[in-house]
C-alpha positions in Angstrom: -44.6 -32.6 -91.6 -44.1 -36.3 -90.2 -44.3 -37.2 -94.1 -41.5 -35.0 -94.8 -39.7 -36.8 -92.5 -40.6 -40.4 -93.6 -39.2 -39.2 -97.3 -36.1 -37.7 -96.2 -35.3 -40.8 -94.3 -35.9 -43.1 -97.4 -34.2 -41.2 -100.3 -31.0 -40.8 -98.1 -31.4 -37.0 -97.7 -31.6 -37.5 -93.8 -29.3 -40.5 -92.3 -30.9 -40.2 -88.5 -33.8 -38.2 -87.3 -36.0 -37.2 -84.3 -39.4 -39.0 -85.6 -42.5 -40.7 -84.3 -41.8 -44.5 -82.9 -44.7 -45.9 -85.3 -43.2 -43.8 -88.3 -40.2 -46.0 -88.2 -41.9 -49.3 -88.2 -44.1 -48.1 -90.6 -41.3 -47.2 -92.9 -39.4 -50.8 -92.3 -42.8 -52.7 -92.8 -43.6 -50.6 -96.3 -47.2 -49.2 -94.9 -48.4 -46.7 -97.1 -45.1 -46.0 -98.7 -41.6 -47.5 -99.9 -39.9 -50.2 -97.4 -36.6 -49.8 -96.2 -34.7 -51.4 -93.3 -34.8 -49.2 -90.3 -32.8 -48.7 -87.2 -34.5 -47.8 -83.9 -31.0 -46.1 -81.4 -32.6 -44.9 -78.7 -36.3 -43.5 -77.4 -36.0 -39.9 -76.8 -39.2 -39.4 -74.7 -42.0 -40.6 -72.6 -45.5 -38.9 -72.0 -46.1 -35.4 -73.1 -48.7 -35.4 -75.5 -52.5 -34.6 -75.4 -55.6 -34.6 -77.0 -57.8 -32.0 -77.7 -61.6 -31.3 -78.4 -62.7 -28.2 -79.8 -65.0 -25.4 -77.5 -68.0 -26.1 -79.4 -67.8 -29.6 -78.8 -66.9 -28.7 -74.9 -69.8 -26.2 -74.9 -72.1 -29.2 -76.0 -70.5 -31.3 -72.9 -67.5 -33.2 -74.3 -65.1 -32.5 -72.3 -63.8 -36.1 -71.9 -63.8 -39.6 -73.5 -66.9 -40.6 -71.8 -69.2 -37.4 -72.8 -67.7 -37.7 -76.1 -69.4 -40.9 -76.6 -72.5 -39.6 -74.8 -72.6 -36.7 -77.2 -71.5 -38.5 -80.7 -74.7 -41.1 -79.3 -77.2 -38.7 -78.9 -75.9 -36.0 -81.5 -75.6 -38.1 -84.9 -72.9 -36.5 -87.5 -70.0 -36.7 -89.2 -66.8 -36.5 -86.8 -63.9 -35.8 -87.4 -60.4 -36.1 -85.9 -56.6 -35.5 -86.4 -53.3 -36.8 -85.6 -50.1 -36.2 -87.5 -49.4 -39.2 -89.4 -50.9 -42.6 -90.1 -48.5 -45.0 -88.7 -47.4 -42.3 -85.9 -47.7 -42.0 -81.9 -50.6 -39.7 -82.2 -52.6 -41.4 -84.2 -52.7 -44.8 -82.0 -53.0 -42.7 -79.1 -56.2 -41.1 -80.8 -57.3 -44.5 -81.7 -56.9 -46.2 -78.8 -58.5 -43.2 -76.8 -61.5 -43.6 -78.6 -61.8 -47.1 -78.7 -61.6 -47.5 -75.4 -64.4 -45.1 -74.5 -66.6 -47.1 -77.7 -66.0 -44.9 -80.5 -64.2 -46.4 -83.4 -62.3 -43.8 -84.9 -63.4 -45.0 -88.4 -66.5 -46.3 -88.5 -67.9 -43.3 -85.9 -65.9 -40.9 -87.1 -63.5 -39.7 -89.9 -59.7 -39.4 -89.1 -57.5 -37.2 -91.1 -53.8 -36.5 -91.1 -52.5 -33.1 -90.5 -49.3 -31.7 -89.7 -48.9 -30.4 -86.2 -48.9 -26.8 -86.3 -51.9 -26.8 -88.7 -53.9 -28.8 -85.7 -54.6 -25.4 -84.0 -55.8 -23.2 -87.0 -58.1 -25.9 -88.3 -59.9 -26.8 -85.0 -60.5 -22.9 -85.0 -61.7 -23.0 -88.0 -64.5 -25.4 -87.4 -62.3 -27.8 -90.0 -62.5 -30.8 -87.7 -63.8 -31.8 -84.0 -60.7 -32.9 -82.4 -56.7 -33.7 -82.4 -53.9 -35.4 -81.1 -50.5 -34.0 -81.0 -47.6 -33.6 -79.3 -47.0 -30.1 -77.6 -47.2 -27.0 -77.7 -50.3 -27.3 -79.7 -52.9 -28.7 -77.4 -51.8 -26.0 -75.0 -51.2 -23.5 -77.7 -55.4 -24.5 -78.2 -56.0 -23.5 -75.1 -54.1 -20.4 -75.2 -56.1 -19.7 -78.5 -59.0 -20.3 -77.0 -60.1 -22.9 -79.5 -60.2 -26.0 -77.6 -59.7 -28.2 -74.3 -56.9 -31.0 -73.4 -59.6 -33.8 -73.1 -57.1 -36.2 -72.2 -53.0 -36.7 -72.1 -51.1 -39.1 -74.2 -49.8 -40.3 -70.4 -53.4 -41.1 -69.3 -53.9 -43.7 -72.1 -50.2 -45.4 -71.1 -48.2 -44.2 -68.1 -44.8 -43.6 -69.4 -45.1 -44.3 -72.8 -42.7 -44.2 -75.3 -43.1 -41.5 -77.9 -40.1 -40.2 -80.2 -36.9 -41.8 -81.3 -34.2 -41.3 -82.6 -34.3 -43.4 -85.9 -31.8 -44.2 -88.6 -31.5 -45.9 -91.5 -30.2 -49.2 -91.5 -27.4 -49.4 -93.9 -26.4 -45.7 -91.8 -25.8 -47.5 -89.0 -24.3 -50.5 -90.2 -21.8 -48.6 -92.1 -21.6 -45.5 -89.1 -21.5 -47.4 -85.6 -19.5 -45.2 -84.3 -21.4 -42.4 -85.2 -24.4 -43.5 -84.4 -22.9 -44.6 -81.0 -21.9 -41.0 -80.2 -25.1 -39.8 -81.3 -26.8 -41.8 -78.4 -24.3 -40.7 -76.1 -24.4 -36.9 -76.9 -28.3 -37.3 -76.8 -28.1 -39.1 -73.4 -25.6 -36.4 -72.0 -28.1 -33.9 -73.2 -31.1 -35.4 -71.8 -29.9 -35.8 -68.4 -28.9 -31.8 -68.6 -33.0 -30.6 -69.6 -34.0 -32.6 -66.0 -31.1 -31.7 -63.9 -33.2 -28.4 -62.4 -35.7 -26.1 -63.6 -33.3 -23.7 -64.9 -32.4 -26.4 -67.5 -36.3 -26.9 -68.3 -36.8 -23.0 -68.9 -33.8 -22.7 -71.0 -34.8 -25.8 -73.2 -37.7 -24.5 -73.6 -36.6 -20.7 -74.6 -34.0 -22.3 -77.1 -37.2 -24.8 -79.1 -39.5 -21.4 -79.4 -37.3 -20.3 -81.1 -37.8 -19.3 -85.4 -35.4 -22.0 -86.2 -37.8 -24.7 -84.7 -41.2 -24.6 -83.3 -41.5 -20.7 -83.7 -43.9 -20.0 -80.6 -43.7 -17.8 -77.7 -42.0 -19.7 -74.5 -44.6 -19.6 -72.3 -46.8 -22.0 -74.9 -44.0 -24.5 -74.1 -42.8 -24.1 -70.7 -45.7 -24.6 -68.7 -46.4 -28.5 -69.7 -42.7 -29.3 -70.3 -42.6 -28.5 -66.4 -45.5 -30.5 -65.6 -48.0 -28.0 -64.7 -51.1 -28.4 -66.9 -54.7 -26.8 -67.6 -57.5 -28.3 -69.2 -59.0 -24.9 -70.9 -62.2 -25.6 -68.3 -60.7 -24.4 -64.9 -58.7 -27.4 -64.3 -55.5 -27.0 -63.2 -52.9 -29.6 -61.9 -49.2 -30.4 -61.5 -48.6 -33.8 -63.8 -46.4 -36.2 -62.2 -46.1 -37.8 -65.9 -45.0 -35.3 -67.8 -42.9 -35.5 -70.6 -40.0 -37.3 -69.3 -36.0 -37.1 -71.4 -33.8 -39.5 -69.1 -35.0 -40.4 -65.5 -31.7 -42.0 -65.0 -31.8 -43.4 -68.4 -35.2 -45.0 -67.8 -36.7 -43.6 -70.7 -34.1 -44.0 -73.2 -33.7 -47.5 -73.3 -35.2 -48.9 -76.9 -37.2 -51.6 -75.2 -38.2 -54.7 -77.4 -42.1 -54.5 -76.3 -42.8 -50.6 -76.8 -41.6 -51.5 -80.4 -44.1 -54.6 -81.0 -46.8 -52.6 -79.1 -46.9 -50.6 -81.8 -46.8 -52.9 -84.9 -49.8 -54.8 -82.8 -51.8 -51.3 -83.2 -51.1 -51.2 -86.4 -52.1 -54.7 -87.2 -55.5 -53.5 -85.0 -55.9 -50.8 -87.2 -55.7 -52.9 -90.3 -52.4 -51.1 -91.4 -50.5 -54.5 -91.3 -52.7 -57.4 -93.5 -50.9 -59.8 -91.8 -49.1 -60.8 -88.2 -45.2 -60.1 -88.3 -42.8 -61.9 -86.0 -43.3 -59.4 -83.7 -40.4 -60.1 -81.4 -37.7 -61.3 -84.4 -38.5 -57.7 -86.5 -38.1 -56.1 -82.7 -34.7 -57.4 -82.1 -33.5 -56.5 -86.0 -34.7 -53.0 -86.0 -34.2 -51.8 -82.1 -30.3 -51.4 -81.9 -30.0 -53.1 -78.3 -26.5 -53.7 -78.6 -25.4 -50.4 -79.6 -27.4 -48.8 -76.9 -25.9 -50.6 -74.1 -22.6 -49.5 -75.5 -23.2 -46.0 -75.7 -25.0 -45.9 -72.4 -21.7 -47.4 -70.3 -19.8 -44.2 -72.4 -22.0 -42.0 -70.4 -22.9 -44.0 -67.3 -26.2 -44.2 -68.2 -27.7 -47.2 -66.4 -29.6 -50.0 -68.6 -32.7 -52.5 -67.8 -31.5 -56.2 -67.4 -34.4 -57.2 -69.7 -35.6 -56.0 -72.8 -39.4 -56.4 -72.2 -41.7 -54.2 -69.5 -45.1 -54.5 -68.4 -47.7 -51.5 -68.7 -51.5 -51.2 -68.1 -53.4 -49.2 -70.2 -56.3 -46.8 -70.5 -59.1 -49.5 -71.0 -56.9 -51.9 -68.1 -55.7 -54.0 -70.2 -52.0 -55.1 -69.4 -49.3 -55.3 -72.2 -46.0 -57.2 -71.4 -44.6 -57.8 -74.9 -45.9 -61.5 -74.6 -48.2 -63.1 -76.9 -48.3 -60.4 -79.5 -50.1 -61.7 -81.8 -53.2 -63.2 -79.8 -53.0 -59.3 -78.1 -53.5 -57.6 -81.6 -56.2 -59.8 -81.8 -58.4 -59.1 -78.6 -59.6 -56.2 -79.1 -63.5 -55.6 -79.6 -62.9 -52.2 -82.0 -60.3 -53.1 -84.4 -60.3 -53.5 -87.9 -58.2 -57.1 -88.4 
Protein backbone atom coordinates (compact mmCIF):
# COMPACT_ATOMS: atom_id res chain seq x y z
CA UNK A 1 0.00 0.00 0.00
CA UNK A 2 0.72 3.87 -0.61
CA UNK A 3 0.83 3.88 3.37
CA UNK A 4 3.46 1.45 3.31
CA UNK A 5 5.29 3.58 1.31
CA UNK A 6 4.72 6.88 3.24
CA UNK A 7 6.27 4.85 6.52
CA UNK A 8 9.11 3.43 4.88
CA UNK A 9 10.05 6.82 3.59
CA UNK A 10 9.80 8.48 7.15
CA UNK A 11 11.53 5.84 9.38
CA UNK A 12 14.58 5.79 6.93
CA UNK A 13 13.86 2.18 5.72
CA UNK A 14 13.49 3.56 2.05
CA UNK A 15 15.83 6.62 1.06
CA UNK A 16 14.01 7.25 -2.51
CA UNK A 17 10.83 5.82 -3.92
CA UNK A 18 8.38 5.60 -6.90
CA UNK A 19 5.28 7.25 -4.93
CA UNK A 20 2.17 9.34 -5.57
CA UNK A 21 3.13 13.34 -6.19
CA UNK A 22 0.51 14.39 -3.31
CA UNK A 23 1.96 11.58 -0.96
CA UNK A 24 5.20 13.53 -0.85
CA UNK A 25 3.70 16.82 0.02
CA UNK A 26 1.55 15.31 2.29
CA UNK A 27 4.49 13.77 4.08
CA UNK A 28 6.59 17.25 4.12
CA UNK A 29 3.35 19.27 5.28
CA UNK A 30 2.69 16.41 8.36
CA UNK A 31 -1.14 15.64 6.95
CA UNK A 32 -2.35 12.75 8.70
CA UNK A 33 1.04 11.53 9.81
CA UNK A 34 4.65 12.51 11.04
CA UNK A 35 6.35 15.59 8.99
CA UNK A 36 9.58 15.25 7.47
CA UNK A 37 11.39 17.35 4.83
CA UNK A 38 10.90 15.90 1.46
CA UNK A 39 12.69 15.96 -1.81
CA UNK A 40 10.68 15.88 -5.07
CA UNK A 41 13.89 14.55 -8.15
CA UNK A 42 11.98 14.16 -10.94
CA UNK A 43 8.09 13.29 -12.22
CA UNK A 44 8.05 9.86 -13.58
CA UNK A 45 4.70 10.08 -15.48
CA UNK A 46 1.93 11.83 -17.02
CA UNK A 47 -1.74 10.52 -17.65
CA UNK A 48 -2.56 6.89 -17.36
CA UNK A 49 -4.95 6.48 -14.80
CA UNK A 50 -8.82 5.98 -14.70
CA UNK A 51 -11.77 5.79 -12.93
CA UNK A 52 -14.11 3.23 -12.62
CA UNK A 53 -17.89 2.62 -11.73
CA UNK A 54 -19.16 -0.60 -11.00
CA UNK A 55 -21.77 -2.72 -13.57
CA UNK A 56 -24.58 -2.24 -11.34
CA UNK A 57 -24.19 1.26 -11.17
CA UNK A 58 -23.64 1.22 -15.23
CA UNK A 59 -26.72 -1.08 -15.55
CA UNK A 60 -28.69 1.77 -13.63
CA UNK A 61 -27.17 4.41 -16.38
CA UNK A 62 -23.95 5.74 -14.85
CA UNK A 63 -21.69 5.41 -17.16
CA UNK A 64 -20.14 8.86 -16.87
CA UNK A 65 -19.82 11.89 -14.51
CA UNK A 66 -22.93 13.51 -15.71
CA UNK A 67 -25.43 10.22 -15.27
CA UNK A 68 -23.66 9.79 -12.11
CA UNK A 69 -25.06 12.89 -10.79
CA UNK A 70 -28.40 12.20 -12.53
CA UNK A 71 -28.53 8.85 -10.79
CA UNK A 72 -27.09 9.74 -7.16
CA UNK A 73 -30.10 12.79 -7.67
CA UNK A 74 -32.82 10.68 -8.33
CA UNK A 75 -31.62 7.38 -6.51
CA UNK A 76 -30.89 8.62 -2.82
CA UNK A 77 -28.19 6.32 -0.80
CA UNK A 78 -25.13 5.98 0.62
CA UNK A 79 -22.16 6.17 -2.05
CA UNK A 80 -19.23 5.20 -1.84
CA UNK A 81 -15.87 5.62 -3.50
CA UNK A 82 -12.06 4.70 -3.42
CA UNK A 83 -8.79 5.96 -4.27
CA UNK A 84 -5.49 4.70 -2.80
CA UNK A 85 -4.43 7.18 -0.35
CA UNK A 86 -5.62 10.42 1.17
CA UNK A 87 -3.18 12.97 0.14
CA UNK A 88 -2.40 10.89 -3.26
CA UNK A 89 -3.04 11.47 -7.20
CA UNK A 90 -6.06 9.30 -7.15
CA UNK A 91 -7.83 10.71 -4.71
CA UNK A 92 -7.79 14.50 -6.04
CA UNK A 93 -8.44 13.05 -9.31
CA UNK A 94 -11.61 11.33 -7.79
CA UNK A 95 -12.38 14.53 -6.07
CA UNK A 96 -12.11 16.75 -8.52
CA UNK A 97 -14.00 14.43 -10.96
CA UNK A 98 -16.83 14.57 -8.94
CA UNK A 99 -16.93 18.00 -8.04
CA UNK A 100 -16.90 19.12 -11.21
CA UNK A 101 -19.95 17.14 -12.32
CA UNK A 102 -21.77 18.51 -8.62
CA UNK A 103 -21.14 15.72 -6.36
CA UNK A 104 -19.05 16.34 -3.37
CA UNK A 105 -17.25 13.44 -2.71
CA UNK A 106 -18.02 13.84 1.09
CA UNK A 107 -20.99 15.34 1.77
CA UNK A 108 -22.77 13.03 -1.33
CA UNK A 109 -20.87 10.36 -0.89
CA UNK A 110 -18.42 8.41 1.40
CA UNK A 111 -14.67 8.09 0.28
CA UNK A 112 -12.53 5.32 1.57
CA UNK A 113 -8.93 4.48 1.10
CA UNK A 114 -7.87 1.15 -0.36
CA UNK A 115 -4.83 -0.19 -1.70
CA UNK A 116 -4.83 -0.73 -5.43
CA UNK A 117 -5.05 -4.27 -6.11
CA UNK A 118 -7.92 -4.60 -3.50
CA UNK A 119 -9.96 -1.82 -5.76
CA UNK A 120 -10.97 -4.79 -8.16
CA UNK A 121 -12.12 -7.49 -5.61
CA UNK A 122 -14.15 -5.02 -3.58
CA UNK A 123 -16.15 -3.30 -6.40
CA UNK A 124 -17.04 -7.06 -7.24
CA UNK A 125 -17.97 -7.59 -4.18
CA UNK A 126 -20.60 -4.96 -4.04
CA UNK A 127 -18.04 -3.32 -1.16
CA UNK A 128 -18.22 0.18 -2.73
CA UNK A 129 -19.65 2.06 -6.02
CA UNK A 130 -16.58 3.26 -7.63
CA UNK A 131 -12.61 3.85 -7.74
CA UNK A 132 -9.77 5.60 -8.86
CA UNK A 133 -6.51 4.10 -9.57
CA UNK A 134 -3.75 3.87 -11.50
CA UNK A 135 -3.50 0.80 -13.99
CA UNK A 136 -3.94 -2.25 -14.56
CA UNK A 137 -6.90 -2.21 -12.24
CA UNK A 138 -9.49 -0.14 -14.01
CA UNK A 139 -8.79 -2.37 -16.98
CA UNK A 140 -8.20 -5.45 -14.98
CA UNK A 141 -12.32 -4.28 -13.96
CA UNK A 142 -13.20 -4.56 -17.08
CA UNK A 143 -11.53 -7.68 -17.79
CA UNK A 144 -13.27 -8.96 -14.57
CA UNK A 145 -16.27 -7.89 -15.73
CA UNK A 146 -16.97 -5.92 -12.57
CA UNK A 147 -16.96 -2.48 -13.74
CA UNK A 148 -16.51 0.45 -16.54
CA UNK A 149 -13.61 3.18 -17.01
CA UNK A 150 -16.07 6.12 -16.53
CA UNK A 151 -13.47 8.51 -17.09
CA UNK A 152 -9.38 8.76 -17.47
CA UNK A 153 -7.19 10.56 -15.05
CA UNK A 154 -6.05 12.52 -18.54
CA UNK A 155 -9.63 13.75 -19.19
CA UNK A 156 -9.77 15.70 -15.82
CA UNK A 157 -6.00 17.32 -16.75
CA UNK A 158 -4.32 16.67 -20.15
CA UNK A 159 -0.89 15.60 -19.30
CA UNK A 160 -0.90 15.58 -15.78
CA UNK A 161 1.66 14.74 -13.56
CA UNK A 162 1.21 11.58 -11.55
CA UNK A 163 4.24 9.70 -9.89
CA UNK A 164 7.66 10.77 -8.73
CA UNK A 165 10.38 9.85 -7.77
CA UNK A 166 10.65 11.20 -4.09
CA UNK A 167 13.38 11.25 -1.54
CA UNK A 168 14.04 12.23 1.68
CA UNK A 169 15.52 15.37 2.26
CA UNK A 170 18.53 14.81 4.36
CA UNK A 171 19.13 11.64 1.50
CA UNK A 172 19.62 13.96 -0.91
CA UNK A 173 21.46 16.58 0.82
CA UNK A 174 23.92 14.16 1.97
CA UNK A 175 23.70 11.80 -1.58
CA UNK A 176 23.66 14.38 -4.59
CA UNK A 177 25.45 12.39 -6.52
CA UNK A 178 23.38 9.59 -6.10
CA UNK A 179 20.46 11.01 -6.34
CA UNK A 180 21.73 12.80 -9.59
CA UNK A 181 22.41 9.35 -11.18
CA UNK A 182 19.24 8.13 -10.12
CA UNK A 183 17.51 10.87 -12.34
CA UNK A 184 19.69 10.14 -15.06
CA UNK A 185 19.40 6.30 -15.10
CA UNK A 186 15.52 6.86 -14.81
CA UNK A 187 15.71 9.39 -17.72
CA UNK A 188 17.87 6.94 -19.87
CA UNK A 189 15.23 4.35 -19.07
CA UNK A 190 12.33 6.34 -19.86
CA UNK A 191 13.32 7.35 -23.16
CA UNK A 192 13.99 3.38 -23.87
CA UNK A 193 9.90 2.27 -22.85
CA UNK A 194 8.82 5.02 -25.78
CA UNK A 195 11.47 4.43 -28.28
CA UNK A 196 9.00 1.73 -30.31
CA UNK A 197 6.41 -0.69 -29.43
CA UNK A 198 8.77 -3.40 -28.81
CA UNK A 199 10.06 -1.47 -25.81
CA UNK A 200 6.28 -0.89 -24.60
CA UNK A 201 5.47 -4.83 -24.82
CA UNK A 202 8.56 -5.71 -23.10
CA UNK A 203 7.94 -3.17 -20.20
CA UNK A 204 5.05 -4.37 -19.84
CA UNK A 205 5.88 -8.29 -19.83
CA UNK A 206 8.74 -7.46 -17.26
CA UNK A 207 5.96 -5.29 -14.46
CA UNK A 208 3.36 -8.54 -14.75
CA UNK A 209 5.67 -10.04 -13.54
CA UNK A 210 5.37 -11.93 -9.50
CA UNK A 211 7.97 -9.67 -8.38
CA UNK A 212 5.73 -6.57 -9.06
CA UNK A 213 2.24 -6.18 -10.07
CA UNK A 214 1.61 -9.99 -10.58
CA UNK A 215 -0.97 -9.87 -13.47
CA UNK A 216 -1.16 -11.36 -16.86
CA UNK A 217 0.42 -8.96 -19.65
CA UNK A 218 -2.32 -8.36 -21.65
CA UNK A 219 -4.11 -6.47 -18.40
CA UNK A 220 -1.22 -4.09 -18.83
CA UNK A 221 -0.31 -3.73 -22.37
CA UNK A 222 -3.25 -2.69 -23.99
CA UNK A 223 -3.63 0.92 -22.08
CA UNK A 224 0.19 1.38 -21.60
CA UNK A 225 -0.01 1.47 -25.60
CA UNK A 226 -2.84 3.79 -25.68
CA UNK A 227 -5.59 1.68 -26.90
CA UNK A 228 -8.48 1.73 -24.45
CA UNK A 229 -12.10 0.29 -23.83
CA UNK A 230 -14.64 1.54 -21.68
CA UNK A 231 -16.29 -2.10 -20.67
CA UNK A 232 -19.64 -0.64 -22.78
CA UNK A 233 -18.48 -1.19 -26.43
CA UNK A 234 -16.28 1.77 -26.57
CA UNK A 235 -13.23 1.41 -27.95
CA UNK A 236 -10.54 4.13 -28.83
CA UNK A 237 -6.82 4.77 -29.36
CA UNK A 238 -5.84 7.50 -26.52
CA UNK A 239 -3.57 10.09 -27.70
CA UNK A 240 -2.83 10.84 -23.80
CA UNK A 241 -1.83 7.87 -22.56
CA UNK A 242 0.48 7.34 -20.02
CA UNK A 243 3.44 9.19 -21.12
CA UNK A 244 7.49 8.34 -19.47
CA UNK A 245 9.77 11.07 -21.36
CA UNK A 246 8.40 12.81 -24.51
CA UNK A 247 11.75 14.27 -25.01
CA UNK A 248 12.00 14.84 -21.34
CA UNK A 249 8.66 16.81 -21.25
CA UNK A 250 7.30 14.83 -18.67
CA UNK A 251 10.03 14.59 -16.33
CA UNK A 252 10.67 17.88 -15.52
CA UNK A 253 9.62 18.55 -11.56
CA UNK A 254 7.71 21.72 -12.51
CA UNK A 255 7.01 24.30 -9.61
CA UNK A 256 3.13 24.57 -10.38
CA UNK A 257 2.15 20.73 -10.69
CA UNK A 258 3.60 20.69 -7.08
CA UNK A 259 1.45 23.72 -5.65
CA UNK A 260 -1.51 22.41 -7.70
CA UNK A 261 -1.57 19.81 -5.50
CA UNK A 262 -1.16 21.40 -2.02
CA UNK A 263 -4.12 23.86 -3.39
CA UNK A 264 -6.38 20.50 -3.62
CA UNK A 265 -5.44 19.64 -0.51
CA UNK A 266 -6.06 22.91 1.09
CA UNK A 267 -9.72 22.40 -1.03
CA UNK A 268 -10.21 19.34 0.53
CA UNK A 269 -9.63 20.67 3.96
CA UNK A 270 -6.35 18.55 4.41
CA UNK A 271 -4.28 21.77 4.93
CA UNK A 272 -6.08 24.16 7.86
CA UNK A 273 -4.24 26.81 6.55
CA UNK A 274 -2.56 28.43 3.05
CA UNK A 275 1.22 27.56 2.73
CA UNK A 276 3.59 29.71 0.68
CA UNK A 277 2.75 27.71 -2.04
CA UNK A 278 5.50 28.75 -4.40
CA UNK A 279 8.52 29.14 -1.45
CA UNK A 280 7.57 25.20 -0.09
CA UNK A 281 7.64 24.43 -4.15
CA UNK A 282 11.09 25.65 -4.76
CA UNK A 283 12.48 23.89 -1.21
CA UNK A 284 10.96 20.53 -1.85
CA UNK A 285 11.19 20.13 -5.97
CA UNK A 286 15.00 19.59 -6.61
CA UNK A 287 15.16 22.08 -9.79
CA UNK A 288 18.72 22.33 -9.60
CA UNK A 289 19.62 18.86 -9.51
CA UNK A 290 17.33 17.97 -12.32
CA UNK A 291 18.75 20.34 -14.73
CA UNK A 292 22.01 18.76 -13.92
CA UNK A 293 21.20 15.27 -14.45
CA UNK A 294 19.19 16.00 -17.48
CA UNK A 295 22.48 17.77 -19.51
CA UNK A 296 24.18 14.06 -18.25
CA UNK A 297 21.70 12.56 -20.52
CA UNK A 298 20.79 15.22 -22.99
CA UNK A 299 17.57 15.42 -21.87
CA UNK A 300 16.20 18.83 -22.84
CA UNK A 301 14.64 21.10 -19.91
CA UNK A 302 11.74 23.91 -19.94
CA UNK A 303 13.15 27.54 -19.54
CA UNK A 304 10.45 28.19 -16.91
CA UNK A 305 9.38 26.41 -14.05
CA UNK A 306 5.68 27.18 -14.20
CA UNK A 307 3.00 25.74 -17.11
CA UNK A 308 -0.41 26.47 -17.83
CA UNK A 309 -3.25 23.61 -17.97
CA UNK A 310 -7.09 23.66 -18.30
CA UNK A 311 -8.95 21.41 -16.57
CA UNK A 312 -12.01 19.21 -16.54
CA UNK A 313 -14.53 21.89 -15.26
CA UNK A 314 -12.38 24.70 -17.77
CA UNK A 315 -10.85 26.16 -15.29
CA UNK A 316 -7.14 27.29 -16.20
CA UNK A 317 -4.30 26.63 -13.66
CA UNK A 318 -0.90 28.46 -14.28
CA UNK A 319 0.80 28.22 -10.89
CA UNK A 320 -0.33 31.97 -10.22
CA UNK A 321 -2.25 33.15 -7.50
CA UNK A 322 -2.41 29.94 -5.51
CA UNK A 323 -3.94 30.78 -2.84
CA UNK A 324 -7.02 32.87 -4.27
CA UNK A 325 -7.26 29.47 -6.77
CA UNK A 326 -7.68 27.03 -3.67
CA UNK A 327 -10.15 29.34 -2.74
CA UNK A 328 -12.57 29.49 -5.81
CA UNK A 329 -14.03 26.67 -5.87
CA UNK A 330 -17.87 26.14 -5.14
CA UNK A 331 -17.42 22.31 -3.65
CA UNK A 332 -14.56 22.44 -1.37
CA UNK A 333 -14.27 22.07 2.13
CA UNK A 334 -11.88 25.37 3.22
Amino acid sequence: SWARVRDKLINGELDAAHVLYGLVYGVQLGIGGPKKDMAVLMTLNQNGQSITLSSRLAREGAVDGASLAALMRAAPRAYTFAQTFPTGTHAMWLYYWLAAHGIDPFRDARAITLPPTQMVANLGAGNMDGFCAGEPWGYRAILDEVGITAATSQQIWPDHPEKVLGASRDFVTRHPHTCRAMIAALLDASRWIEASEANLRQTAELIAGPAYINTAPEAIEPRLAGRYQDGLGRTWNEPNRVKFYRDGAVNFPYLSDAMWFMTQQRRWGLLREDPDYLALAGQVNQIGLYREAAAMTATPVPAEALRASTLIDGVRWDGTAATAYAASFAIGCN
